[in-house]
C-alpha positions in Angstrom: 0.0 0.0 0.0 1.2 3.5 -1.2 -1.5 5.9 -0.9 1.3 8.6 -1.3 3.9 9.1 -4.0 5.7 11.5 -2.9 5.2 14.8 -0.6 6.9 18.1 -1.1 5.9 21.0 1.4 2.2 20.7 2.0 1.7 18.8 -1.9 1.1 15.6 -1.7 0.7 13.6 -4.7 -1.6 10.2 -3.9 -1.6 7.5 -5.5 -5.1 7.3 -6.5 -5.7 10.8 -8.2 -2.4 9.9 -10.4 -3.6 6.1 -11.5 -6.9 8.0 -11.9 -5.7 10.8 -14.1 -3.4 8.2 -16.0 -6.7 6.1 -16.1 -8.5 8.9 -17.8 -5.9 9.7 -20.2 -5.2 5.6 -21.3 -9.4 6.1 -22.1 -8.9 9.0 -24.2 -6.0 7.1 -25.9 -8.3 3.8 -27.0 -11.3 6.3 -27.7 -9.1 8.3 -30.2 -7.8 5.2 -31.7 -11.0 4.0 -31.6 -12.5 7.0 -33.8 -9.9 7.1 -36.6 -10.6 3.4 -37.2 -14.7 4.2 -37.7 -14.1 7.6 -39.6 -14.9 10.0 -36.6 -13.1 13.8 -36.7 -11.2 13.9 -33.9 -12.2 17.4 -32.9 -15.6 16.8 -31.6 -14.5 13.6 -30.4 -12.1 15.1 -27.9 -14.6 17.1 -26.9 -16.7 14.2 -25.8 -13.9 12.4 -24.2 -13.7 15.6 -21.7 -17.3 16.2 -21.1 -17.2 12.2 -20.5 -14.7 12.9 -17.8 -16.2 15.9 -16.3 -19.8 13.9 -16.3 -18.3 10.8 -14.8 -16.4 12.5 -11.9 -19.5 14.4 -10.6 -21.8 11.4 -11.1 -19.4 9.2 -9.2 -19.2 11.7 -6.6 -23.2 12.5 -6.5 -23.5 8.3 -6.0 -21.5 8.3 -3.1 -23.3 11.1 -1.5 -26.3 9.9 -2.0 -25.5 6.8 -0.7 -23.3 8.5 2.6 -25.4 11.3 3.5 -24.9 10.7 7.0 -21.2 11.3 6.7 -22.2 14.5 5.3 -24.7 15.6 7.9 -24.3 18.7 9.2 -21.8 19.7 6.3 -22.6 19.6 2.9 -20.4 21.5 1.7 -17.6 19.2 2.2 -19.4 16.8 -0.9 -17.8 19.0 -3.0 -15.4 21.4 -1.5 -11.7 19.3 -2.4 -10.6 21.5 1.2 -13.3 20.2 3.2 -11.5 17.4 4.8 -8.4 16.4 5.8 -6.4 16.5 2.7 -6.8 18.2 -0.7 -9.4 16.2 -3.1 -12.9 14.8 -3.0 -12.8 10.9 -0.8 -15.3 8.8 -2.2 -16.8 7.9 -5.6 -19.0 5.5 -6.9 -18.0 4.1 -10.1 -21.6 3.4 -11.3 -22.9 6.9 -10.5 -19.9 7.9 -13.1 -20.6 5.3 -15.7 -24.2 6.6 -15.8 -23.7 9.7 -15.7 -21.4 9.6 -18.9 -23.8 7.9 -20.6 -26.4 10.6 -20.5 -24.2 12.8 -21.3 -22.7 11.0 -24.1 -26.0 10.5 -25.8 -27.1 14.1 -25.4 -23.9 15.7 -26.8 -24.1 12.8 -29.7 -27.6 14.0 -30.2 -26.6 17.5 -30.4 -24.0 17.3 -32.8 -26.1 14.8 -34.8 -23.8 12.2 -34.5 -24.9 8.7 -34.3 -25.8 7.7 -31.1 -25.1 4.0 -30.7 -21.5 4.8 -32.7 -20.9 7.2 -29.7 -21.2 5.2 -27.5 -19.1 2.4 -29.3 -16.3 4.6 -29.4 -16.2 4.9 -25.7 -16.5 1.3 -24.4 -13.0 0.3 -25.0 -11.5 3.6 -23.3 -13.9 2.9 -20.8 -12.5 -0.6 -20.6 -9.0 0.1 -20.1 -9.6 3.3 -17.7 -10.8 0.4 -15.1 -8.1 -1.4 -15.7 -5.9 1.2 -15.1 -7.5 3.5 -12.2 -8.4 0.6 -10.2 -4.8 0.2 -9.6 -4.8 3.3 -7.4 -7.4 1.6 -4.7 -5.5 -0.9 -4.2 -2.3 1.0 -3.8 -4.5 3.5 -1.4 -6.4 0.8 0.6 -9.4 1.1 -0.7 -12.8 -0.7 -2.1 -11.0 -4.2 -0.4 -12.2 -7.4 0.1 -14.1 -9.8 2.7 -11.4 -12.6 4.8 -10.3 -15.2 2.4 -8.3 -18.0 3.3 -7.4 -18.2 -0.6 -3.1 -18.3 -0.8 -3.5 -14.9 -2.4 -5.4 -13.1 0.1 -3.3 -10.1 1.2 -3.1 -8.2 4.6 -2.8 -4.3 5.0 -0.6 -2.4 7.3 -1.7 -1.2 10.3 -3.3 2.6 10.0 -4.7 1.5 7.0 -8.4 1.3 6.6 -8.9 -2.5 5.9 -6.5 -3.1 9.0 -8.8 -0.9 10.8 -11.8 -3.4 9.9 -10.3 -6.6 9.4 -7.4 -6.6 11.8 -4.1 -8.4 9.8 -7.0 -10.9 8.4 -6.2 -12.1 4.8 -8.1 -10.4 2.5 -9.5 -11.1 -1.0 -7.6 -8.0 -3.6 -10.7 -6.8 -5.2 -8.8 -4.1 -6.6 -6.9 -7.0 -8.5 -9.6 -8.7 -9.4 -11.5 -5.3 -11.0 -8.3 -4.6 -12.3 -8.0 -7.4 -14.4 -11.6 -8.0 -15.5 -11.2 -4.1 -16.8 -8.5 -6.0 -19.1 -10.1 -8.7 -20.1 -13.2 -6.6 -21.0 -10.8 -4.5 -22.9 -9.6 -7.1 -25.6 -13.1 -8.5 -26.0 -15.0 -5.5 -26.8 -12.1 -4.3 -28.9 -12.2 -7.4 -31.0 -16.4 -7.0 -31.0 -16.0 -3.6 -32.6 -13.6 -4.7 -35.4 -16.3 -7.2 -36.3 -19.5 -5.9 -35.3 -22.6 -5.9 -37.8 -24.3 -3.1 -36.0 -23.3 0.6 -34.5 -23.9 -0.4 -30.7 -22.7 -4.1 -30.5 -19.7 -3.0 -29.0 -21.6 -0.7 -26.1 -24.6 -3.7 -25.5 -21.4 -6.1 -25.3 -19.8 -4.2 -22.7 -22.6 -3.5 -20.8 -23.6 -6.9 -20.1 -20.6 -8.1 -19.6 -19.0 -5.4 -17.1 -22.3 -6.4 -15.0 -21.2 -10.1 -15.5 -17.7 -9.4 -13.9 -19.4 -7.1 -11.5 -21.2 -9.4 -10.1 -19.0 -12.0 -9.9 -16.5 -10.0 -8.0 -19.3 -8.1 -6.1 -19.4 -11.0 -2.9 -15.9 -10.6 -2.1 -16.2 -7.4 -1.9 -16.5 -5.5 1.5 -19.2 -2.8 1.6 -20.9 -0.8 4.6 -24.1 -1.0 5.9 -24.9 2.3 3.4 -24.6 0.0 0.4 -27.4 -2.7 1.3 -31.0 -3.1 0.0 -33.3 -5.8 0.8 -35.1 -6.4 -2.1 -37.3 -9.2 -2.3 -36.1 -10.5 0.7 -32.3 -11.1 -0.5 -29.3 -9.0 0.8 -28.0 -7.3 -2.5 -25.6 -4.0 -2.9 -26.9 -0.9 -4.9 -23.8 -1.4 -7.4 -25.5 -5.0 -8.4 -29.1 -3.7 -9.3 -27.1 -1.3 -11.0 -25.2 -4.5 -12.9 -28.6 -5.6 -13.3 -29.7 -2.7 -15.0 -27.0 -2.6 -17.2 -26.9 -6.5 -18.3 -31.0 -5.9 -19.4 -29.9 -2.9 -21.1 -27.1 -4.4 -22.9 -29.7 -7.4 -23.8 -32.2 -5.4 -25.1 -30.3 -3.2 -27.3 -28.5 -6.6 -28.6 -31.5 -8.7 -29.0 -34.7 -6.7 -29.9 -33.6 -2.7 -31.0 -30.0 -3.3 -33.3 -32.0 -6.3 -35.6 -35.1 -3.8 -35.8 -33.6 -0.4 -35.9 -29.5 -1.0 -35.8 -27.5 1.2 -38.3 -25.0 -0.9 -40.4 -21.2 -0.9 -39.4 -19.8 -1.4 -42.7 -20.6 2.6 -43.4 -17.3 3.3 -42.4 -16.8 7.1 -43.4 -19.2 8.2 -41.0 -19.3 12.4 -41.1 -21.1 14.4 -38.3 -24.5 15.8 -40.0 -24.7 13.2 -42.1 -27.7 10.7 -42.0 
């Protein structure tokens, strides 16, 4: 654990904004490769790629208020005031409020620049992809979103004064972070070899949806989450980030199954120009 790269005065650069930035900027690399290879200018595209990022940090952010408002209690400011607490920067995001988030505003910026819709969001899945891959590096070397005990040989223990020490004692603990890491690979080489085959404009965004829940999910028991994250629903246990995966796997279904054979646009127009129908 390395929550902090180096300090210098009162700067200190942490671990998780840097993997996070580097994170953002890996996405904006697949999404620009991404573009050339379907005919997208790059101009507006970059523009999307930064509203993308804006959109996803304060939907993250809103999430995990939403979901913490009694750490907040009394002071709401501090949500979003990066000098509210301890250190400089905003603690706490959601990664589902983000993903959401970025998809509204994708499809209302596509909309507006008449740009199609389901190709937008194409573009993004892979970047998407390989910013998990990348940022979830930075929670696990800051301690954070950790595992339940494991008596697997590759549970790991954190150091005292660390957060998961301060719940779990020196208890083996599954790496989540690892395990998110690597599905955020994986997920990356699948959807970028759906996209260079795809028949339809959105095979490559229903793809990833469904299976990012998939991996979710999977990874989702292992997990450790606070009380704040429960639901009952139906009478079983079940975290607000898997009716979320939910959500996204009967989205991804949908769009795959029923709307792309009905109303899908053809991949093989390659040249695609914005304004163009």
């Amino acid at each position: 654990m390395y929550p902090i790269v180096f300090e210098w005065g009162p700067f200190a650069l942490r671990s998780f904004g840097l993997l996070f930035a580097l994170g953002f900027a890996a996405a904006i690399w697949a999404i620009l490769r991404r573009a050339k290879r379907w005919g997208f200018p790059p101009d507006p595209v970059l523009t999307l790629c930064f509203l993308m990022i804006f959109s996803g940090i304060l939907g993250a952010r809103t999430a995990y208020v939403l979901l913490h408002t009694s750490e907040f209690s009394g002071r709401w400011l501090d949500s979003i005031n990066p000098f509210g607490g301890e250190e400089f920067g905003l603690a706490g995001l959601t990664l589902y409020g983000g993903i959401v988030a970025g998809l509204l505003v994708t499809i209302w910026y596509a909309k507006r620049k008449n740009m199609p819709i389901l190709g937008a969001l194409d573009l993004l899945a892979p970047g998407a992809a390989l910013g998990i891959f990348v940022a979830r590096w930075g929670c696990w070397f800051n301690g954070c979103c950790y595992g339940i005990p494991t008596d697997l040989p590759w549970g790991v223990s954190f150091p005292q004064g660390s957060l998961p020490h301060y719940i779990f004692g020196s208890q083996a603990l599954h790496p989540s972070q690892i395990y998110s890491s690597l599905y955020g690979l994986v997920l990356f080489f699948i959807v970028i070899a759906v996209d260079n085959r795809k028949k339809w404009f959105g095979t490559t965004i229903a793809i990833f949806f469904m299976l990012e829940a998939l991996f979710r999910t999977v990874i989702e028991p292992v997990r450790y989450y606070e009380s704040a994250m429960h639901l009952t629903v139906g009478g079983f246990n079940v975290t607000w980030n898997e009716v979320v995966s939910i959500f996204l796997f009967a989205l991804g279904l949908v769009v795959q199954l029923w709307y792309l054979p009905k109303y899908g646009r053809k991949a093989e127009f390659l040249k695609l120009r914005f304004g163009q129908q």
